[in-house]
N, C-alpha and C positions, 0 to 999 in steps of 0.2 A: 504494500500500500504506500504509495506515493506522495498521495492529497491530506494532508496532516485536514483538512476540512471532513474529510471522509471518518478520518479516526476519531472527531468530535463530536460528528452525529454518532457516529457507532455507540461511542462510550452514554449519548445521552438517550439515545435508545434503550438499552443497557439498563441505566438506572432509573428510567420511568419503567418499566417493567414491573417493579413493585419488589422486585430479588432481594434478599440483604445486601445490603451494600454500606459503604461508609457515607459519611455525610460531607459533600463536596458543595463547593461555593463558589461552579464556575462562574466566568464572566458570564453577568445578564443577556448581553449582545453581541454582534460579531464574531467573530472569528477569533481565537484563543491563537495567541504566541506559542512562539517554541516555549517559554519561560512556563506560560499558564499550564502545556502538555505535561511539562517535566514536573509541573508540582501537582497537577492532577495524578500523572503515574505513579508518585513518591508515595500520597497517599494509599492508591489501589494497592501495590506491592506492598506498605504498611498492614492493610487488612488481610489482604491474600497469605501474607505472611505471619498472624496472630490468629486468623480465625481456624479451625480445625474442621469446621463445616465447608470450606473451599473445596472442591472436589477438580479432577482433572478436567471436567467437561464446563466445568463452570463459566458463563460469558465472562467476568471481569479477570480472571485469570487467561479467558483469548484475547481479550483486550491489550492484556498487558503484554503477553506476546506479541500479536501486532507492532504495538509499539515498540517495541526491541528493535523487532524488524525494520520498522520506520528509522529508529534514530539509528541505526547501522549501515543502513541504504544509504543516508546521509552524508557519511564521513568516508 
């Protein structure tokens, strides 16, 4: 995934889902920075990483992969 816009919808799809998830404060409008990504992920991998109900298949943990991908593809 290319479109850092693509991973932002993904992620807020994701969390209107209803799923447990952590409690995030993206930006209201627009388009989210590389900076807002990266503190959005910190978060996710925060929970992914303390909740023990995270399972393999989980969306927020593909998320997070995704984004791996993303910021790899980048550099």
């Amino acid at each position: 995934m290319k479109d850092p816009q693509k991973l932002q919808r993904k992620l807020l799809d994701v969390l209107n889902k209803g799923t447990q998830h952590p409690k995030i404060n993206p930006p209201a409008s627009g388009y989210w920075s590389s900076d807002d990504l990266a503190a959005v992920a910190w978060v996710i991998q925060d929970h992914v990483n303390r909740n023990d109900e995270v399972i393999n298949c989980d969306p927020l943990k593909d998320w997070l992969e995704e984004y791996r991908f993303f910021v790899a593809d980048r550099k």
